[in-house]
Gaussian input, Z-matrix of N, CA and C with variables (Angstrom, degrees):
# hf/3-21g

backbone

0 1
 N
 C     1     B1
 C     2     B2     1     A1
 N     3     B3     2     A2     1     D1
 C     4     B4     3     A3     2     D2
 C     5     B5     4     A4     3     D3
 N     6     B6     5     A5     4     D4
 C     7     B7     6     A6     5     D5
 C     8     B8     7     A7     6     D6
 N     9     B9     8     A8     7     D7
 C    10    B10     9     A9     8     D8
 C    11    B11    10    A10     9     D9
 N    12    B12    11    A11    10    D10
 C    13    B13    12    A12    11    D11
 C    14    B14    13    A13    12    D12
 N    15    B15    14    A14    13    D13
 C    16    B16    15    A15    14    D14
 C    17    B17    16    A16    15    D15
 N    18    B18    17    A17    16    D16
 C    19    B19    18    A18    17    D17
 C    20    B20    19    A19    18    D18
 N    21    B21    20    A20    19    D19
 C    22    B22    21    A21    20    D20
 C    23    B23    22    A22    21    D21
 N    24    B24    23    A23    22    D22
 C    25    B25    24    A24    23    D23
 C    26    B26    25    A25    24    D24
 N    27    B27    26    A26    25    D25
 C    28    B28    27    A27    26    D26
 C    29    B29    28    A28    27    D27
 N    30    B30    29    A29    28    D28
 C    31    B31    30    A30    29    D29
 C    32    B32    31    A31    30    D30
 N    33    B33    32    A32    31    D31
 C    34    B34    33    A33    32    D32
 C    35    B35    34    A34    33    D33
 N    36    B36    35    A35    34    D34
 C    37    B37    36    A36    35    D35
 C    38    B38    37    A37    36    D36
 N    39    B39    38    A38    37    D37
 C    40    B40    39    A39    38    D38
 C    41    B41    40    A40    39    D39
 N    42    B42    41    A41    40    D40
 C    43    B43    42    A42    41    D41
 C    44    B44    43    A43    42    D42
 N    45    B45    44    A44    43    D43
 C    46    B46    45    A45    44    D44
 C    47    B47    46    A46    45    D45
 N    48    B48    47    A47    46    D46
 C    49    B49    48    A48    47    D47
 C    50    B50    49    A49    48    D48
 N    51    B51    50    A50    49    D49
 C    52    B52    51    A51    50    D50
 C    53    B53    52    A52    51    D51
 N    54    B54    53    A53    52    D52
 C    55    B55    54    A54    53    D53
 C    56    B56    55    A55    54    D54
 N    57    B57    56    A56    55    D55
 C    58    B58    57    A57    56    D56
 C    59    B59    58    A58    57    D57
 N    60    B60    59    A59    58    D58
 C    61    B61    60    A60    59    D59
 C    62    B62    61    A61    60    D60
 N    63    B63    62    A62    61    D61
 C    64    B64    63    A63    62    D62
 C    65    B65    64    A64    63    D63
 N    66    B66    65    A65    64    D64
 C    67    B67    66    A66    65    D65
 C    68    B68    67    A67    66    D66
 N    69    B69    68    A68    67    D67
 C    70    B70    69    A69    68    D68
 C    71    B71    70    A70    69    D69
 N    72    B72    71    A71    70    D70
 C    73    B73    72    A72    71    D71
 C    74    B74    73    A73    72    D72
 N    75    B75    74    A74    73    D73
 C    76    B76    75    A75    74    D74
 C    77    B77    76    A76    75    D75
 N    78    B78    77    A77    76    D76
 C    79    B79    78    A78    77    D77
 C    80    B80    79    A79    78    D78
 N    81    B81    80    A80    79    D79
 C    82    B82    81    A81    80    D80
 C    83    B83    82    A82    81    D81
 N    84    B84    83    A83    82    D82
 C    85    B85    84    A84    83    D83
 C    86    B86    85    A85    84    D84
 N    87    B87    86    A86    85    D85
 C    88    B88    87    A87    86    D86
 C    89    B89    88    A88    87    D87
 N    90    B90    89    A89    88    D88
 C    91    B91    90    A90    89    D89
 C    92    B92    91    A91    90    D90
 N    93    B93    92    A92    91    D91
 C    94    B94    93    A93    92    D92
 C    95    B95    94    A94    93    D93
 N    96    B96    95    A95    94    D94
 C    97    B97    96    A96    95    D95
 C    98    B98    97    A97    96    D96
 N    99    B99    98    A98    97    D97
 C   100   B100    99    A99    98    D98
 C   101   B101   100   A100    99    D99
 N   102   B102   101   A101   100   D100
 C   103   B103   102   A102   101   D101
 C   104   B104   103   A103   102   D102
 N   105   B105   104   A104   103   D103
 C   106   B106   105   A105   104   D104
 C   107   B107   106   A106   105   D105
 N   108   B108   107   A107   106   D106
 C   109   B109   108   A108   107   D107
 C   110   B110   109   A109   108   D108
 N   111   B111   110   A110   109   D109
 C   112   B112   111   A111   110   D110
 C   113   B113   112   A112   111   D111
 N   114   B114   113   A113   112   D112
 C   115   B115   114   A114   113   D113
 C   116   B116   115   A115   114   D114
 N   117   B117   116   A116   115   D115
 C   118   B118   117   A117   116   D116
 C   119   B119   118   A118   117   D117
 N   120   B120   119   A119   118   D118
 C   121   B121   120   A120   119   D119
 C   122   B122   121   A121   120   D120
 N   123   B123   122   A122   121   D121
 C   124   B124   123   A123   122   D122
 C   125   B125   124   A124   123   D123
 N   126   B126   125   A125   124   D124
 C   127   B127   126   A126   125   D125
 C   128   B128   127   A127   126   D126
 N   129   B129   128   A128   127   D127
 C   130   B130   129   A129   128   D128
 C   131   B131   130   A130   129   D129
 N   132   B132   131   A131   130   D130
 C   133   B133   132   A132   131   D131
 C   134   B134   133   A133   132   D132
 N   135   B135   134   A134   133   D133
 C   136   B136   135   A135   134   D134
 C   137   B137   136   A136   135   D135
 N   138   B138   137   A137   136   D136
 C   139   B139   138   A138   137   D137
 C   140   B140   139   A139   138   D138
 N   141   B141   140   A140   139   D139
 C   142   B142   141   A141   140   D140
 C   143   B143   142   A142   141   D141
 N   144   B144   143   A143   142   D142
 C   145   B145   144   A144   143   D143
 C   146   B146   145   A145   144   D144
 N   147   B147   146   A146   145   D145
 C   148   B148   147   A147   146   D146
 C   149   B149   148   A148   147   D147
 N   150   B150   149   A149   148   D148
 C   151   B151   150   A150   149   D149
 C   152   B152   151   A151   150   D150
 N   153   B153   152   A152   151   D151
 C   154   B154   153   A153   152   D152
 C   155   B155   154   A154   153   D153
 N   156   B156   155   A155   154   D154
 C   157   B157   156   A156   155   D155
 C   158   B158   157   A157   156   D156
 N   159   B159   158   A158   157   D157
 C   160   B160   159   A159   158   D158
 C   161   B161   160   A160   159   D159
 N   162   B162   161   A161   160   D160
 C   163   B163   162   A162   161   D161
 C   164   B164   163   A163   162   D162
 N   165   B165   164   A164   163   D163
 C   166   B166   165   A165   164   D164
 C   167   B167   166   A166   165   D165
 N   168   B168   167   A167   166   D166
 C   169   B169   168   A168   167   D167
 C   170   B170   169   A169   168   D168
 N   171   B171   170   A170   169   D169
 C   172   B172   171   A171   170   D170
 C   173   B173   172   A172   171   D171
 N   174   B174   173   A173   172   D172
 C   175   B175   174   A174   173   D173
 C   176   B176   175   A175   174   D174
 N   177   B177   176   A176   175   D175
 C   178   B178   177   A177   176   D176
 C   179   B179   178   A178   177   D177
 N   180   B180   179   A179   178   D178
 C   181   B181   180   A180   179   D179
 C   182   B182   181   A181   180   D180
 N   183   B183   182   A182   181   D181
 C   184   B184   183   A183   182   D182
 C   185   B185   184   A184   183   D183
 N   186   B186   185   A185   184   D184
 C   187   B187   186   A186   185   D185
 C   188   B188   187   A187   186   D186

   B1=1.4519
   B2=1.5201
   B3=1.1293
   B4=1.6754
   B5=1.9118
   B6=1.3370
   B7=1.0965
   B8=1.5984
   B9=1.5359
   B10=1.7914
   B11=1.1223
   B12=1.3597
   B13=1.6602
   B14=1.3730
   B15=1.6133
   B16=1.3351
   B17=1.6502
   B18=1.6843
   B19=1.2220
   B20=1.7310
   B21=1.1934
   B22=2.0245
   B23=1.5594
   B24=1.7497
   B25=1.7658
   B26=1.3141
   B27=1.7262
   B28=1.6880
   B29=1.2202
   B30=1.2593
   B31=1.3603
   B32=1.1789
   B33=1.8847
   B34=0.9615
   B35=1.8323
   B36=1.6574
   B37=1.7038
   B38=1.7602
   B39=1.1355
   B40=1.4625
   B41=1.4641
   B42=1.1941
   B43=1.4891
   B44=1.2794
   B45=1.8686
   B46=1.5373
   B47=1.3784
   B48=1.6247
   B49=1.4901
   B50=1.6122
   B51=1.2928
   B52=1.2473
   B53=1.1015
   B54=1.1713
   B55=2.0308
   B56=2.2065
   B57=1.1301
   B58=1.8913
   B59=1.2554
   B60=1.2069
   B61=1.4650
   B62=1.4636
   B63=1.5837
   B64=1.3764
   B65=1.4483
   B66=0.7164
   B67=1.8105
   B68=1.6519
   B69=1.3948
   B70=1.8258
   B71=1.5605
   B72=1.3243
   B73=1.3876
   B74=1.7578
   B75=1.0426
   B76=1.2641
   B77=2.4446
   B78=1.3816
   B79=1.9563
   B80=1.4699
   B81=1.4837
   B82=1.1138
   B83=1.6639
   B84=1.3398
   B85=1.7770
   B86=1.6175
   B87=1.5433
   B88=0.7369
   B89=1.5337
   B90=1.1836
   B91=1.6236
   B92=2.1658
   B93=1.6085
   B94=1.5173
   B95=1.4376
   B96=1.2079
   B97=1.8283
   B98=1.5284
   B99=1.7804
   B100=0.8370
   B101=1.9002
   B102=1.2252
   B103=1.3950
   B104=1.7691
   B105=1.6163
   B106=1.4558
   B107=1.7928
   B108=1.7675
   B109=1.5897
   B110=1.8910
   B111=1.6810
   B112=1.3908
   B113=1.4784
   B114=1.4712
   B115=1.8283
   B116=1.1423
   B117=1.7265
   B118=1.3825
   B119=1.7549
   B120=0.9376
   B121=2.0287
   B122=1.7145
   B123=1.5092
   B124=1.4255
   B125=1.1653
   B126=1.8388
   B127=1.5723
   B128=1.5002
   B129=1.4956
   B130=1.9080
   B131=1.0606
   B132=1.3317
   B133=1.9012
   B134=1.2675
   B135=1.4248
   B136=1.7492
   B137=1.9811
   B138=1.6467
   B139=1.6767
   B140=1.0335
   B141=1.5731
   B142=1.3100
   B143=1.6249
   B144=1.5513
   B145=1.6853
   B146=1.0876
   B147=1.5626
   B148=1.6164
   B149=1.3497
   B150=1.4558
   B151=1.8933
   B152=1.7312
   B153=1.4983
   B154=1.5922
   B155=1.4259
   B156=1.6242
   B157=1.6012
   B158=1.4232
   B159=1.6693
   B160=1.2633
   B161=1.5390
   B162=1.1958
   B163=1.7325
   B164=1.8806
   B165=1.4053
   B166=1.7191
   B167=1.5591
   B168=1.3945
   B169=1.3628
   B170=1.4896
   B171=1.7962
   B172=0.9418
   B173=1.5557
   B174=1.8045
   B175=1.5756
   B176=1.8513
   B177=1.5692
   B178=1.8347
   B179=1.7964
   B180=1.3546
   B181=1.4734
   B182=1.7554
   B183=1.4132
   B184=1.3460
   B185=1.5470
   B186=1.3060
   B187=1.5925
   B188=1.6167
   A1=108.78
   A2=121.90
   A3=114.23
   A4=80.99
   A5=134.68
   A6=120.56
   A7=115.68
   A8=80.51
   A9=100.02
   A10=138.25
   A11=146.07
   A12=151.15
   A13=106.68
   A14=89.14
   A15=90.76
   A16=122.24
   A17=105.78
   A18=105.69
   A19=142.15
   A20=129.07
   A21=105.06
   A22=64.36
   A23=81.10
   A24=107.26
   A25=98.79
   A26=96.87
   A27=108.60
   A28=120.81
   A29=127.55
   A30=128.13
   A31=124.88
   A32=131.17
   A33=142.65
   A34=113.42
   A35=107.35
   A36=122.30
   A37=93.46
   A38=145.89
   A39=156.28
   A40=122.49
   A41=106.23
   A42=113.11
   A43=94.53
   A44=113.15
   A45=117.18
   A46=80.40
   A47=139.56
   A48=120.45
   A49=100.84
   A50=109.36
   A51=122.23
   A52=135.91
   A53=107.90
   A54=124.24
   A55=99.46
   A56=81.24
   A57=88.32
   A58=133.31
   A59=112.51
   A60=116.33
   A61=106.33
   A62=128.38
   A63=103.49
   A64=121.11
   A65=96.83
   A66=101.45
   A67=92.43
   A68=108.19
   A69=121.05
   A70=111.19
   A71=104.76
   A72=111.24
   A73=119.91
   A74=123.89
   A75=155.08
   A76=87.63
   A77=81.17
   A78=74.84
   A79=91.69
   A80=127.74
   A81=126.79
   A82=131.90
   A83=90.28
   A84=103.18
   A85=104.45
   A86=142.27
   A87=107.35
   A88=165.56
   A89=83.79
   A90=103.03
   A91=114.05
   A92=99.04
   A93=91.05
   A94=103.11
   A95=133.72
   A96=111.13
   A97=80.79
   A98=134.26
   A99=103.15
   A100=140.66
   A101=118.05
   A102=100.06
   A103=104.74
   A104=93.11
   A105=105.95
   A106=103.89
   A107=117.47
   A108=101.67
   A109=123.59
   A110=110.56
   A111=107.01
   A112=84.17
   A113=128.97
   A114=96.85
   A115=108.23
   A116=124.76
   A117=92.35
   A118=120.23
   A119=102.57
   A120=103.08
   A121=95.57
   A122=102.73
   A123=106.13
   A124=128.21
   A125=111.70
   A126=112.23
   A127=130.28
   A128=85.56
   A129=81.19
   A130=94.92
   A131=140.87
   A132=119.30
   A133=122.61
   A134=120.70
   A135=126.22
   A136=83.02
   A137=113.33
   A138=101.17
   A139=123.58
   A140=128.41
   A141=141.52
   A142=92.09
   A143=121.16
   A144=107.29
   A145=125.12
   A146=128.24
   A147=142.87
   A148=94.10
   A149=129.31
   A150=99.76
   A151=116.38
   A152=109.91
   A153=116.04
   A154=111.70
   A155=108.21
   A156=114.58
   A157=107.13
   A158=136.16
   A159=164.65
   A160=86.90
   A161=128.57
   A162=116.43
   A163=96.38
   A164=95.26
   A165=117.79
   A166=115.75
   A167=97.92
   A168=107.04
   A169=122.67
   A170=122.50
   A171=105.99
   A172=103.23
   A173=130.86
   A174=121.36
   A175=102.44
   A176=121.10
   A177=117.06
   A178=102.58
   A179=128.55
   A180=105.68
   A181=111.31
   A182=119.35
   A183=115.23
   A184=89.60
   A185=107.57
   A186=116.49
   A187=138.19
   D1=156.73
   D2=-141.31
   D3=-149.83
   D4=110.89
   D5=159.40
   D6=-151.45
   D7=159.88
   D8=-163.88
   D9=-110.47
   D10=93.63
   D11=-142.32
   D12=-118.06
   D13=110.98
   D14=169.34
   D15=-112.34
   D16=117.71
   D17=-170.52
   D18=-66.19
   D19=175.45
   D20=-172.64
   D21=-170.14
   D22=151.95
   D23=161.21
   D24=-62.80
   D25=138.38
   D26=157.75
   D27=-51.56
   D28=170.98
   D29=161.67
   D30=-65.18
   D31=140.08
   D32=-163.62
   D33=-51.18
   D34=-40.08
   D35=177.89
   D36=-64.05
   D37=-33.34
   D38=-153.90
   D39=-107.76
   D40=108.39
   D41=-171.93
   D42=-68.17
   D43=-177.82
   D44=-154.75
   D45=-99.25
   D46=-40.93
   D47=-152.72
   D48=-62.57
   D49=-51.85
   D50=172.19
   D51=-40.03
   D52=-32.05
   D53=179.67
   D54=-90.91
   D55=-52.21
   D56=155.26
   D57=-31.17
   D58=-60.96
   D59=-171.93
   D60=-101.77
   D61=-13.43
   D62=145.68
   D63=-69.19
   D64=-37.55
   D65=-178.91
   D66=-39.74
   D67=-87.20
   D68=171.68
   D69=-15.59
   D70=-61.61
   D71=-173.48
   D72=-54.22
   D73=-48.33
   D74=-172.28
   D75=-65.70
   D76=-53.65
   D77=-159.01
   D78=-58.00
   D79=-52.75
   D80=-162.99
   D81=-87.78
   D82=10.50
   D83=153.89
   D84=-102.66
   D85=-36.93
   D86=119.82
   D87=77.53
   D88=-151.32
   D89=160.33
   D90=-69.01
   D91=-30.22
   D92=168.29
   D93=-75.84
   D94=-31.72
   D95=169.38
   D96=120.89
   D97=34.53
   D98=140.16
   D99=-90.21
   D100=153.11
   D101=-142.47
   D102=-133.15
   D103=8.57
   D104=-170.60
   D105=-111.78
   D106=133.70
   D107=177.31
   D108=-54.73
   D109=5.36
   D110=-166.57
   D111=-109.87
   D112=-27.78
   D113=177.86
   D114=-101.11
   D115=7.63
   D116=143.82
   D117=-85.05
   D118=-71.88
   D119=157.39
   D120=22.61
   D121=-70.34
   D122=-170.08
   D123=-81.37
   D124=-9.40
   D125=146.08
   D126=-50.72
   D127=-44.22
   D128=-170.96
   D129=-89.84
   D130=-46.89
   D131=169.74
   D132=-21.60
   D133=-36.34
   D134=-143.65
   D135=-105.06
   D136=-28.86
   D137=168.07
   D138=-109.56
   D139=20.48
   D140=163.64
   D141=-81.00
   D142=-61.33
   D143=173.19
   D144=-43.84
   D145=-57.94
   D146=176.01
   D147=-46.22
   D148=-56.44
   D149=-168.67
   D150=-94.35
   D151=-0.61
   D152=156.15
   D153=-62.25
   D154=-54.22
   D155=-170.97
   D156=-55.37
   D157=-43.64
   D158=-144.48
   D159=-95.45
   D160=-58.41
   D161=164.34
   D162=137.19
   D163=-14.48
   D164=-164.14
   D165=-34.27
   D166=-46.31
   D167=-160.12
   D168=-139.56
   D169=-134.10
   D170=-154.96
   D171=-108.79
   D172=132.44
   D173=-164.97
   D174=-46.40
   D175=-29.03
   D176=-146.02
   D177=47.21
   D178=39.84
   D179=171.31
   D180=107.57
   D181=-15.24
   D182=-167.06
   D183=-104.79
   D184=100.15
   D185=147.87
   D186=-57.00

């Protein structure tokens, strides 16, 4: 499987670690062969927590 990412500044509301590791998140589900919009969904869910928990970025609502 052969794939190609092409990168862009995050959005202005979106810090870079944050726009980062979805980016990351997204290639490397992915690259695990997920192939459905709900396991990725649950890639970037699972690094939207990791860079909330990490302090990185933005809550989406989790106080």
């Amino acid at each position: 499987m052969e794939l190609a990412v092409a990168y862009t500044d995050p959005p202005e509301y979106m810090k870079k670690e944050v726009y980062e590791a979805f980016v990351l998140a997204y290639i490397q589900a992915l690259a695990a062969g997920a192939s459905s919009e709900s396991a990725l969904s649950a890639a970037i869910e699972a690094a939207v927590d990791r860079t909330w928990a990490a302090g990185m970025g933005i809550s989406f609502g989790r106080d």
